[in-house]
N, C-alpha and C positions, 0 to 999 in steps of 0.2 A: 385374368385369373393369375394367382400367383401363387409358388408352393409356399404354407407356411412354414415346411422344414427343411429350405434348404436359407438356410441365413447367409451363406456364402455370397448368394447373389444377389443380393436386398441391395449394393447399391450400385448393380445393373439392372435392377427396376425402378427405382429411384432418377436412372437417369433418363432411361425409357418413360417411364412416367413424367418428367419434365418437357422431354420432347416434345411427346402428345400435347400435354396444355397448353405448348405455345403454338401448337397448330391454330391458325385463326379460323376455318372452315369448323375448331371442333369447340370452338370460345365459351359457346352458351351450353353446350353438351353436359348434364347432369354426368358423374363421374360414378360409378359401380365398378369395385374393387373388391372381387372374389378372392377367400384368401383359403386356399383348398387346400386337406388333409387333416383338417383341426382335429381327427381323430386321431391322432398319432401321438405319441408322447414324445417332449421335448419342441411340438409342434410351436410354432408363435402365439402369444394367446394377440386378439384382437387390440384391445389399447395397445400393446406394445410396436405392434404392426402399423398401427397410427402413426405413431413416434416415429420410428424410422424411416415410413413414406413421406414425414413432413407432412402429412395431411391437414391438417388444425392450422397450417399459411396458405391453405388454399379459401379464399375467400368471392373468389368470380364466378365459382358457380356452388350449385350441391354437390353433397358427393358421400358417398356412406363404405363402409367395408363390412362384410359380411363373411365369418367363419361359415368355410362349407364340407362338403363332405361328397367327391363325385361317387365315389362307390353307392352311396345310398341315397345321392341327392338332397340328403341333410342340408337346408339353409339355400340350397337355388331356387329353390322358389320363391323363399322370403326377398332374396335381392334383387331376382324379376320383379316382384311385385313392388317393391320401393323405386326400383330405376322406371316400370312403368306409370307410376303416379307421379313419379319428378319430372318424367317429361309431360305428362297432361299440366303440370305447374307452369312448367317455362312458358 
């Protein structure tokens, strides 16, 4: 999970996110990238959140991002529910 408003440390997630992937235990692992607060203004909208994770050169496994909301749980279920059918895929 990542805040969408704090843009400050997009590429200390960025590098965090790179880490993980080269984990080899985590290779095949379907990727769900919660991107929380989308209700906030000035929030990241979702494509742009792409963009800057580099997400689109990730080609070895799946992987989706998903605008959420914890206060109301806006959108966690959606991404449960895609990161649970991506792994019945793998």
């Amino acid at each position: 999970m990542i805040d969408a408003c704090d843009k400050e440390k997009i590429p200390i997630v960025v590098q965090e996110l790179t880490s993980l992937l080269e984990e080899g235990e985590l290779k095949s692992i379907p990727l769900l990238v919660l991107a929380n607060k989308r209700e906030f203004e000035g929030s990241l909208d979702p494509a742009t959140l792409v963009d800057l994770l580099d997400l689109t050169k990730i080609m070895t496994r799946h992987w989706t991002l998903q605008a959420t909301c914890a206060i109301d749980m806006k959108g966690v279920d959606e991404g449960l529910q895609w990161l649970t059918e991506a792994m019945e895929r793998k």
